[in-house]
N, C-alpha and C positions, 0 to 999 in steps of 0.2 A: 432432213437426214444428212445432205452432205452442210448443210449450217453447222451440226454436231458434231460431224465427223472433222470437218477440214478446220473451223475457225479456232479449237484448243492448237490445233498444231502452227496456229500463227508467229506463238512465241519463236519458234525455232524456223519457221520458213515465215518471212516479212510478206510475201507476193500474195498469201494468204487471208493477210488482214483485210483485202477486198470485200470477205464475206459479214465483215461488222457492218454493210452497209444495205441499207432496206435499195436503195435504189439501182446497187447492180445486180442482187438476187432480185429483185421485181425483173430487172430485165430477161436475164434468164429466166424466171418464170413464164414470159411470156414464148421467149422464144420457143422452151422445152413443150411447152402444151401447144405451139402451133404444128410443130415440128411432128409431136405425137396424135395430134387429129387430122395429117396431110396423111403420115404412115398409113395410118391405122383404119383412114375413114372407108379407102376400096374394100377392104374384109370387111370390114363391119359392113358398110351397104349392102356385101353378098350377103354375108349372114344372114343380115334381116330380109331380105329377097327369099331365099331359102326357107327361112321359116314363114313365109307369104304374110309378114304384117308390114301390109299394104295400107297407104290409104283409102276412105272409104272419102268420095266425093256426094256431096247431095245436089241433086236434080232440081232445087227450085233454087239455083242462085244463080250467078255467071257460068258461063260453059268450061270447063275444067274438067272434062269428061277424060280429056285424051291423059288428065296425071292421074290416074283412078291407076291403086297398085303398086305407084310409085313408095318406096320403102318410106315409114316413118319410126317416129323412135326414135330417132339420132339425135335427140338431145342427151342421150346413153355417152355418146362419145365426147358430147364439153363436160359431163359430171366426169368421167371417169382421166380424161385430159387433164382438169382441174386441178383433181385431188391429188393425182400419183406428181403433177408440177410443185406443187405445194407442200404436200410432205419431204419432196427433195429440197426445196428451197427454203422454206418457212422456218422459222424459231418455233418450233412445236411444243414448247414452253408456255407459248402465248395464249391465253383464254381465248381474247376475239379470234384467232385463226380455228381455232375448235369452235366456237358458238356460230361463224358463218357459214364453215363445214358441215355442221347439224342443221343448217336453214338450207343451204344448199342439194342436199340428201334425204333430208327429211321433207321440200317441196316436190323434187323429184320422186321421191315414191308415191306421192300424190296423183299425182301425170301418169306415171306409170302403171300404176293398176286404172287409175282412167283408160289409158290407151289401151291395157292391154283387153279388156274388159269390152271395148269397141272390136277390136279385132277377132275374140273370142264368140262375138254375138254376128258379126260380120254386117253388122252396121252399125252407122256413126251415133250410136246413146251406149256412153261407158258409165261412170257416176252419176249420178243424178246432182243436180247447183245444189243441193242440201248437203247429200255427203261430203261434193270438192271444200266447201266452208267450211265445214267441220274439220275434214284432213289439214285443213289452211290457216286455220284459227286453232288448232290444238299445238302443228308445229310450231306459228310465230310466236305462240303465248309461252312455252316451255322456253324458246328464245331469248323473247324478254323478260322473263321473270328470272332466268340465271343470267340474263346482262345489269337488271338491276341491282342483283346482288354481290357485282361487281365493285370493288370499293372505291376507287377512280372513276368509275362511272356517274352520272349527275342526272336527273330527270329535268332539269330545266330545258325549257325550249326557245328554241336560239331564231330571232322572227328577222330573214334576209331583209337587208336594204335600216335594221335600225340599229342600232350599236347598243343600247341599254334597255332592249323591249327583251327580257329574258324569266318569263314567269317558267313559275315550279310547278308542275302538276301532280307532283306526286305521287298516289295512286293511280289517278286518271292516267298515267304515262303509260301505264299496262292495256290499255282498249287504244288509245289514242298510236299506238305504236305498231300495235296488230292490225288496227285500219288501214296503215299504211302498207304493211308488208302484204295484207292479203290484197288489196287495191291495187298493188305494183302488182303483185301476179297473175292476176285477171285481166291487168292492162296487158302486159305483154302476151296473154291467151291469148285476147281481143284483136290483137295488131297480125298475130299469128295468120296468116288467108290468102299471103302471094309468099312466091318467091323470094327469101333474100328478106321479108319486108319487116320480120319481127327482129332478126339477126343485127342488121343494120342498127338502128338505134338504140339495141341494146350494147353494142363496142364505143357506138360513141358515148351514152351513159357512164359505162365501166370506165371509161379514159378519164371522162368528167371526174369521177368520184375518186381515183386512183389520183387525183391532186389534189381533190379536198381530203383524202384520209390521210394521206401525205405529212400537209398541213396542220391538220387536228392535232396527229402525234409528235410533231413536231413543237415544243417549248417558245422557241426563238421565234419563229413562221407564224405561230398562232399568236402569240401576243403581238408583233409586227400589225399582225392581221386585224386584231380583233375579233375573231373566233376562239370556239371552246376550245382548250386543250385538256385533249383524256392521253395520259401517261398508258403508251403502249400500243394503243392502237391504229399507231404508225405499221405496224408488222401488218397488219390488212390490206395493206400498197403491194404486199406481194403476191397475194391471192387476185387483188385484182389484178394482175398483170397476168397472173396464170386466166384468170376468166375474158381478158381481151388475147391472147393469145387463140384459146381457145376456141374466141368464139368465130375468129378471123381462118379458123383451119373450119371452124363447122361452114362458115362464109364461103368458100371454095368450095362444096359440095352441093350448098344449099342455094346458091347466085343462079340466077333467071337464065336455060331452065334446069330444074333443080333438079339432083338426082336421089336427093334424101329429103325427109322435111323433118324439123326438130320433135314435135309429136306436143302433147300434153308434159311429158317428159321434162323437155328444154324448156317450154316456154313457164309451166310454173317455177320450176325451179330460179331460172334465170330471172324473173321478175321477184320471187320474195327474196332471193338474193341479195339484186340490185336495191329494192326495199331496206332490208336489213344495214346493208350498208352507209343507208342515207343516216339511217339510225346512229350507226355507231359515229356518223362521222357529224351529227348536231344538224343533219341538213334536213331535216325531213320534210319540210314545206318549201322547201328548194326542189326536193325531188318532181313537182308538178310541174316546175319549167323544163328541169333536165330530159325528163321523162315526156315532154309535151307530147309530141305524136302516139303516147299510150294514151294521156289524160283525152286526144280529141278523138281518139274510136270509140275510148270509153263511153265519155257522154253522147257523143254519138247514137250509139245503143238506148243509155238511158231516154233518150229526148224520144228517139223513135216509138221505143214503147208507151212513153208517157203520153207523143202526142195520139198516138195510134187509141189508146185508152181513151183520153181525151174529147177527141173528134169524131168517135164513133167508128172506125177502122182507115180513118184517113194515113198518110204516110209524109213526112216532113222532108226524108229522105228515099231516093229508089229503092238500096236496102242497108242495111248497117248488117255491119260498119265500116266505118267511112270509104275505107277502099274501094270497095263492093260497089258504091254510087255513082265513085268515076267510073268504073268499070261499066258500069251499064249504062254511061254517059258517050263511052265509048270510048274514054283515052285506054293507049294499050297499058297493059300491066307493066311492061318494064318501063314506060315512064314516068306510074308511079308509085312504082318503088322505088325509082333515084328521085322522086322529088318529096319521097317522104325522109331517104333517108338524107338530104339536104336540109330540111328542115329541124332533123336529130341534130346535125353538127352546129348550125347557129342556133338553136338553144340553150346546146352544152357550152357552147363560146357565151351567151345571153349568162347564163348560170354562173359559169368564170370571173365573167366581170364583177358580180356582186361582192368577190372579194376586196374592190376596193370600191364601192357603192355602199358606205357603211356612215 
Protein backbone atom coordinates (compact mmCIF):
# COMPACT_ATOMS: atom_id res chain seq x y z
CA UNK A 1 0.00 0.00 0.00
CA UNK A 2 2.50 2.75 0.96
CA UNK A 3 4.67 0.99 -2.33
CA UNK A 4 1.41 2.59 -4.27
CA UNK A 5 0.93 5.23 -2.49
CA UNK A 6 4.51 6.88 -2.02
CA UNK A 7 6.76 5.39 -5.14
CA UNK A 8 4.31 7.45 -8.15
CA UNK A 9 5.28 10.60 -6.08
CA UNK A 10 9.04 9.91 -6.74
CA UNK A 11 9.02 11.86 -9.85
CA UNK A 12 8.42 14.95 -7.88
CA UNK A 13 9.96 14.12 -4.31
CA UNK A 14 13.68 12.16 -5.19
CA UNK A 15 14.02 10.76 -1.34
CA UNK A 16 11.23 8.74 -2.38
CA UNK A 17 12.77 6.70 -5.01
CA UNK A 18 14.04 4.50 -2.03
CA UNK A 19 10.84 2.60 -2.34
CA UNK A 20 11.85 1.12 -6.07
CA UNK A 21 14.05 -1.05 -3.96
CA UNK A 22 12.91 -4.74 -2.77
CA UNK A 23 15.81 -4.55 -0.12
CA UNK A 24 14.82 -1.49 1.94
CA UNK A 25 10.94 -2.19 1.88
CA UNK A 26 12.12 -5.93 3.04
CA UNK A 27 13.61 -4.15 5.68
CA UNK A 28 10.84 -2.24 6.77
CA UNK A 29 8.93 -5.18 6.48
CA UNK A 30 10.66 -6.83 8.85
CA UNK A 31 10.89 -4.08 11.15
CA UNK A 32 6.95 -3.12 11.02
CA UNK A 33 5.81 -6.89 11.82
CA UNK A 34 8.42 -7.12 14.71
CA UNK A 35 7.29 -4.02 16.02
CA UNK A 36 3.63 -5.02 15.56
CA UNK A 37 3.85 -8.70 17.26
CA UNK A 38 6.06 -6.92 20.40
CA UNK A 39 2.71 -4.31 20.54
CA UNK A 40 0.22 -6.46 20.03
CA UNK A 41 1.51 -9.88 21.56
CA UNK A 42 0.35 -8.68 25.69
CA UNK A 43 -3.51 -8.38 24.36
CA UNK A 44 -3.49 -11.02 22.23
CA UNK A 45 -1.93 -13.44 25.12
CA UNK A 46 -4.83 -11.94 27.32
CA UNK A 47 -7.28 -12.50 24.89
CA UNK A 48 -6.57 -15.96 24.29
CA UNK A 49 -6.25 -16.36 28.41
CA UNK A 50 -9.67 -15.10 28.56
CA UNK A 51 -11.12 -17.14 26.02
CA UNK A 52 -9.25 -20.28 28.10
CA UNK A 53 -7.51 -21.79 24.85
CA UNK A 54 -5.03 -23.18 26.86
CA UNK A 55 -2.97 -25.78 26.15
CA UNK A 56 -3.70 -29.22 26.64
CA UNK A 57 -0.39 -31.20 27.90
CA UNK A 58 -0.47 -35.20 27.83
CA UNK A 59 0.54 -37.30 30.67
CA UNK A 60 2.69 -39.93 29.07
CA UNK A 61 5.50 -37.86 27.77
CA UNK A 62 8.12 -35.52 29.75
CA UNK A 63 6.67 -33.49 32.65
CA UNK A 64 5.17 -30.35 31.27
CA UNK A 65 2.57 -30.46 33.66
CA UNK A 66 3.24 -27.06 35.20
CA UNK A 67 2.53 -25.23 31.23
CA UNK A 68 -0.88 -27.10 31.09
CA UNK A 69 -3.19 -23.71 30.16
CA UNK A 70 -0.58 -21.78 29.04
CA UNK A 71 -2.20 -19.65 25.98
CA UNK A 72 -1.68 -21.21 22.56
CA UNK A 73 -2.81 -20.01 19.10
CA UNK A 74 -0.42 -17.44 18.68
CA UNK A 75 0.68 -18.26 15.65
CA UNK A 76 -2.69 -15.96 15.14
CA UNK A 77 -0.34 -12.98 15.60
CA UNK A 78 2.95 -13.97 12.88
CA UNK A 79 -0.24 -14.63 10.10
CA UNK A 80 -1.77 -11.41 11.08
CA UNK A 81 1.98 -9.46 11.58
CA UNK A 82 2.78 -10.83 8.19
CA UNK A 83 0.07 -9.94 6.17
CA UNK A 84 -0.85 -6.19 7.47
CA UNK A 85 3.55 -5.82 6.92
CA UNK A 86 3.27 -6.99 3.60
CA UNK A 87 0.30 -5.31 2.18
CA UNK A 88 2.07 -1.90 3.55
CA UNK A 89 5.25 -2.91 1.99
CA UNK A 90 4.69 -5.26 -0.98
CA UNK A 91 4.22 -4.57 -4.76
CA UNK A 92 0.68 -6.10 -4.63
CA UNK A 93 0.78 -6.20 -8.25
CA UNK A 94 3.00 -9.32 -7.71
CA UNK A 95 1.35 -12.75 -8.17
CA UNK A 96 4.11 -14.65 -5.94
CA UNK A 97 3.17 -12.14 -3.04
CA UNK A 98 -0.56 -13.31 -3.36
CA UNK A 99 0.17 -17.14 -4.07
CA UNK A 100 2.43 -17.14 -0.65
CA UNK A 101 -0.22 -15.12 1.15
CA UNK A 102 -2.93 -17.91 0.04
CA UNK A 103 -0.26 -20.72 1.47
CA UNK A 104 0.26 -18.71 4.27
CA UNK A 105 -3.63 -18.45 5.32
CA UNK A 106 -4.76 -21.18 3.76
CA UNK A 107 -2.16 -23.57 6.02
CA UNK A 108 -3.05 -21.45 8.96
CA UNK A 109 -6.78 -22.21 8.73
CA UNK A 110 -5.61 -25.72 8.80
CA UNK A 111 -4.10 -25.38 12.45
CA UNK A 112 -6.70 -23.47 13.26
CA UNK A 113 -9.57 -25.33 13.33
CA UNK A 114 -7.07 -28.23 14.43
CA UNK A 115 -6.43 -26.14 17.48
CA UNK A 116 -9.58 -24.81 17.81
CA UNK A 117 -11.22 -28.32 17.64
CA UNK A 118 -8.62 -29.46 20.62
CA UNK A 119 -9.61 -26.78 22.82
CA UNK A 120 -13.47 -27.16 22.06
CA UNK A 121 -13.25 -31.16 23.13
CA UNK A 122 -10.77 -30.12 25.84
CA UNK A 123 -8.33 -32.59 24.93
CA UNK A 124 -5.33 -32.86 22.80
CA UNK A 125 -7.21 -34.82 19.41
CA UNK A 126 -8.38 -31.90 17.08
CA UNK A 127 -8.29 -33.31 13.29
CA UNK A 128 -7.78 -36.49 12.71
CA UNK A 129 -3.77 -37.15 10.23
CA UNK A 130 -6.34 -37.86 7.48
CA UNK A 131 -8.28 -34.68 7.55
CA UNK A 132 -4.81 -32.18 8.37
CA UNK A 133 -3.53 -33.91 4.76
CA UNK A 134 -6.30 -33.39 3.07
CA UNK A 135 -6.50 -29.60 4.45
CA UNK A 136 -2.60 -29.63 3.39
CA UNK A 137 -2.66 -31.13 0.04
CA UNK A 138 -5.90 -29.37 -1.22
CA UNK A 139 -4.11 -25.93 -0.09
CA UNK A 140 -0.43 -26.60 -1.66
CA UNK A 141 -2.14 -28.16 -4.73
CA UNK A 142 -4.41 -24.96 -5.47
CA UNK A 143 -0.72 -23.20 -4.91
CA UNK A 144 0.85 -25.03 -7.35
CA UNK A 145 -1.18 -25.36 -10.02
CA UNK A 146 -1.71 -21.39 -10.15
CA UNK A 147 2.28 -21.17 -9.74
CA UNK A 148 2.39 -23.34 -12.72
CA UNK A 149 0.47 -21.37 -14.65
CA UNK A 150 2.51 -18.60 -14.01
CA UNK A 151 4.29 -17.70 -17.38
CA UNK A 152 7.93 -17.10 -15.84
CA UNK A 153 7.61 -19.87 -13.91
CA UNK A 154 9.54 -23.24 -15.05
CA UNK A 155 8.85 -26.86 -13.63
CA UNK A 156 12.55 -27.80 -14.05
CA UNK A 157 14.36 -28.92 -10.94
CA UNK A 158 17.39 -27.26 -9.97
CA UNK A 159 19.58 -30.44 -8.22
CA UNK A 160 22.18 -28.26 -5.35
CA UNK A 161 25.85 -28.75 -5.74
CA UNK A 162 25.51 -29.53 -10.04
CA UNK A 163 25.28 -26.77 -12.48
CA UNK A 164 23.62 -28.70 -15.46
CA UNK A 165 21.69 -31.70 -13.44
CA UNK A 166 18.31 -29.57 -14.31
CA UNK A 167 15.51 -32.27 -15.46
CA UNK A 168 11.79 -31.12 -16.38
CA UNK A 169 9.09 -32.81 -14.59
CA UNK A 170 6.55 -31.45 -15.94
CA UNK A 171 3.30 -32.76 -14.65
CA UNK A 172 5.05 -34.61 -11.91
CA UNK A 173 6.07 -31.09 -10.56
CA UNK A 174 2.48 -30.86 -9.17
CA UNK A 175 2.77 -34.05 -6.42
CA UNK A 176 6.58 -33.57 -6.33
CA UNK A 177 6.01 -29.80 -5.02
CA UNK A 178 3.02 -30.73 -2.67
CA UNK A 179 5.28 -33.20 -0.99
CA UNK A 180 7.34 -30.74 -0.16
CA UNK A 181 5.07 -28.00 1.05
CA UNK A 182 3.11 -30.62 3.16
CA UNK A 183 6.47 -32.29 4.53
CA UNK A 184 7.82 -28.80 5.58
CA UNK A 185 4.62 -28.42 7.44
CA UNK A 186 4.49 -31.38 9.45
CA UNK A 187 8.18 -30.84 10.07
CA UNK A 188 7.83 -27.74 11.58
CA UNK A 189 4.33 -29.39 13.64
CA UNK A 190 6.93 -32.17 14.64
CA UNK A 191 9.74 -29.74 15.99
CA UNK A 192 6.84 -27.73 17.66
CA UNK A 193 7.28 -29.51 21.71
CA UNK A 194 9.64 -26.98 23.82
CA UNK A 195 10.03 -23.57 24.06
CA UNK A 196 11.31 -21.23 21.42
CA UNK A 197 12.19 -24.71 19.59
CA UNK A 198 9.94 -24.65 16.39
CA UNK A 199 10.40 -20.60 16.19
CA UNK A 200 14.13 -20.86 16.24
CA UNK A 201 14.89 -22.51 12.99
CA UNK A 202 12.06 -21.44 11.34
CA UNK A 203 13.85 -17.36 11.42
CA UNK A 204 16.91 -18.83 10.58
CA UNK A 205 15.21 -20.80 7.36
CA UNK A 206 13.18 -17.45 6.52
CA UNK A 207 16.79 -15.55 6.51
CA UNK A 208 18.26 -18.44 4.49
CA UNK A 209 15.62 -18.26 1.69
CA UNK A 210 15.08 -14.25 1.91
CA UNK A 211 18.81 -14.50 0.06
CA UNK A 212 18.03 -17.17 -2.08
CA UNK A 213 14.57 -15.45 -3.34
CA UNK A 214 16.77 -12.38 -3.56
CA UNK A 215 18.82 -14.02 -5.78
CA UNK A 216 16.43 -15.87 -7.95
CA UNK A 217 14.73 -12.48 -8.95
CA UNK A 218 17.56 -10.96 -9.50
CA UNK A 219 18.80 -11.16 -13.48
CA UNK A 220 22.65 -10.21 -12.79
CA UNK A 221 22.91 -12.41 -9.25
CA UNK A 222 21.28 -15.35 -10.76
CA UNK A 223 23.39 -15.69 -13.75
CA UNK A 224 26.58 -14.71 -11.65
CA UNK A 225 25.38 -17.49 -9.67
CA UNK A 226 24.27 -20.07 -11.75
CA UNK A 227 20.73 -20.44 -10.40
CA UNK A 228 17.22 -20.21 -11.84
CA UNK A 229 16.15 -16.85 -12.58
CA UNK A 230 12.10 -16.42 -12.44
CA UNK A 231 11.43 -12.61 -13.40
CA UNK A 232 9.55 -11.17 -10.33
CA UNK A 233 9.87 -13.22 -7.62
CA UNK A 234 12.41 -11.06 -6.22
CA UNK A 235 9.24 -9.14 -4.47
CA UNK A 236 9.00 -12.36 -2.08
CA UNK A 237 12.27 -10.86 -0.22
CA UNK A 238 9.67 -8.74 1.25
CA UNK A 239 7.32 -11.13 2.67
CA UNK A 240 10.00 -12.79 3.91
CA UNK A 241 11.49 -10.21 5.90
CA UNK A 242 7.84 -9.43 7.20
CA UNK A 243 7.83 -13.50 8.25
CA UNK A 244 11.50 -13.00 10.09
CA UNK A 245 10.28 -9.93 11.60
CA UNK A 246 7.56 -11.55 12.69
CA UNK A 247 8.63 -14.46 13.76
CA UNK A 248 11.41 -12.80 16.04
CA UNK A 249 8.50 -10.54 17.89
CA UNK A 250 6.41 -14.14 18.22
CA UNK A 251 10.34 -15.17 19.51
CA UNK A 252 9.95 -12.73 22.49
CA UNK A 253 6.95 -14.28 23.81
CA UNK A 254 7.53 -17.70 22.94
CA UNK A 255 11.59 -17.92 24.34
CA UNK A 256 12.04 -20.49 27.42
CA UNK A 257 9.58 -19.97 29.47
CA UNK A 258 7.14 -19.28 27.20
CA UNK A 259 4.22 -17.29 27.71
CA UNK A 260 2.33 -18.16 24.32
CA UNK A 261 2.87 -21.16 22.16
CA UNK A 262 2.37 -20.93 18.34
CA UNK A 263 -0.44 -23.60 18.28
CA UNK A 264 -1.22 -25.97 15.08
CA UNK A 265 -1.95 -22.33 13.81
CA UNK A 266 1.84 -21.16 13.50
CA UNK A 267 3.51 -24.17 13.05
CA UNK A 268 1.41 -25.31 9.83
CA UNK A 269 1.25 -22.40 8.37
CA UNK A 270 4.85 -21.43 8.93
CA UNK A 271 6.35 -24.66 7.56
CA UNK A 272 4.04 -24.82 4.13
CA UNK A 273 5.07 -21.34 3.87
CA UNK A 274 8.69 -21.82 4.38
CA UNK A 275 7.87 -24.96 1.86
CA UNK A 276 6.47 -22.83 -0.66
CA UNK A 277 8.94 -20.69 -0.77
CA UNK A 278 11.81 -23.10 -1.46
CA UNK A 279 9.53 -23.64 -4.32
CA UNK A 280 9.34 -20.52 -5.71
CA UNK A 281 12.94 -19.84 -5.14
CA UNK A 282 14.24 -23.41 -7.53
CA UNK A 283 15.40 -24.65 -3.95
CA UNK A 284 13.31 -27.40 -3.10
CA UNK A 285 15.86 -30.23 -2.19
CA UNK A 286 17.98 -27.51 -0.70
CA UNK A 287 15.11 -27.14 1.55
CA UNK A 288 16.19 -30.63 3.55
CA UNK A 289 19.61 -29.05 4.59
CA UNK A 290 18.03 -25.57 5.49
CA UNK A 291 15.23 -27.12 7.21
CA UNK A 292 17.69 -29.92 8.72
CA UNK A 293 16.48 -29.89 12.32
CA UNK A 294 12.63 -30.32 10.87
CA UNK A 295 14.06 -33.34 8.45
CA UNK A 296 15.78 -35.07 11.94
CA UNK A 297 12.44 -34.99 14.21
CA UNK A 298 10.78 -36.00 11.23
CA UNK A 299 12.55 -39.11 10.66
CA UNK A 300 12.86 -39.47 13.88
CA UNK A 301 9.24 -40.22 14.21
CA UNK A 302 9.19 -42.34 11.06
CA UNK A 303 12.16 -44.78 12.43
CA UNK A 304 10.40 -44.97 15.78
CA UNK A 305 7.28 -46.21 14.49
CA UNK A 306 8.86 -48.23 11.79
CA UNK A 307 11.11 -49.76 14.27
CA UNK A 308 8.52 -50.13 17.02
CA UNK A 309 6.41 -52.11 14.02
CA UNK A 310 9.33 -53.93 13.22
CA UNK A 311 10.62 -55.27 16.46
CA UNK A 312 7.50 -56.19 18.05
CA UNK A 313 7.06 -52.90 20.37
CA UNK A 314 10.67 -52.31 20.91
CA UNK A 315 11.62 -48.52 20.86
CA UNK A 316 14.97 -47.03 19.01
CA UNK A 317 14.41 -43.95 20.62
CA UNK A 318 13.06 -42.98 24.60
CA UNK A 319 10.39 -41.07 22.67
CA UNK A 320 9.96 -38.99 19.46
CA UNK A 321 10.67 -36.79 18.61
CA UNK A 322 13.89 -36.25 18.82
CA UNK A 323 13.72 -33.58 21.62
CA UNK A 324 11.61 -35.62 23.70
CA UNK A 325 14.64 -38.38 24.00
CA UNK A 326 17.12 -35.86 25.27
CA UNK A 327 14.73 -34.83 27.55
CA UNK A 328 14.27 -38.00 29.15
CA UNK A 329 17.96 -38.48 28.88
CA UNK A 330 17.94 -35.67 31.07
CA UNK A 331 19.46 -32.67 29.40
CA UNK A 332 17.36 -29.55 30.46
CA UNK A 333 15.12 -28.11 27.85
CA UNK A 334 16.63 -24.93 27.49
CA UNK A 335 19.89 -26.48 26.37
CA UNK A 336 18.28 -28.04 23.83
CA UNK A 337 16.66 -25.66 22.37
CA UNK A 338 19.91 -23.45 21.92
CA UNK A 339 21.51 -26.34 20.59
CA UNK A 340 18.97 -27.15 18.18
CA UNK A 341 18.61 -23.84 17.32
CA UNK A 342 22.63 -23.72 16.67
CA UNK A 343 22.39 -26.42 14.58
CA UNK A 344 19.39 -24.33 12.28
CA UNK A 345 22.00 -21.43 11.86
CA UNK A 346 25.01 -23.70 10.36
CA UNK A 347 22.68 -25.44 8.09
CA UNK A 348 21.21 -22.34 6.72
CA UNK A 349 25.15 -21.09 6.61
CA UNK A 350 25.81 -25.17 5.02
CA UNK A 351 22.79 -24.17 2.48
CA UNK A 352 24.51 -20.58 1.61
CA UNK A 353 27.56 -21.95 0.61
CA UNK A 354 26.07 -24.13 -2.19
CA UNK A 355 25.64 -20.97 -3.94
CA UNK A 356 29.17 -21.08 -4.93
CA UNK A 357 29.40 -25.21 -4.65
CA UNK A 358 28.22 -25.41 -8.26
Amino acid sequence: MLYHLLYPLSADLSVLNVFRYITFRSIYALLTALVLSILFGPPMIRWLAKLKFGQYIQSDGPHHQAKAGTPTMGGLLIIISVVVSVLLWADLNNSYIWLTLLVLVGFGAVGFIDDLTKILHKRNKGLTSSQKFIGQILVASAAICLLIFEPAYSTKLYVPFFKSLTPDLHWFYLPFAVLVMVGSSNGVNLTDGLDGLAIGPSVAATGCFALFIYVVGNSTMAGYLNVAYVPGVGEVTVLCGALLGAGLGFLWFNAYPAQVFMGDVGSLSLGGTLGFISVLAKQELLLAIVGGVFVFETLSVILQVGYFKMSGGKRMFRMAPLHHHFELKGVPESKIIIRFWILSILMALMALSTLKLR
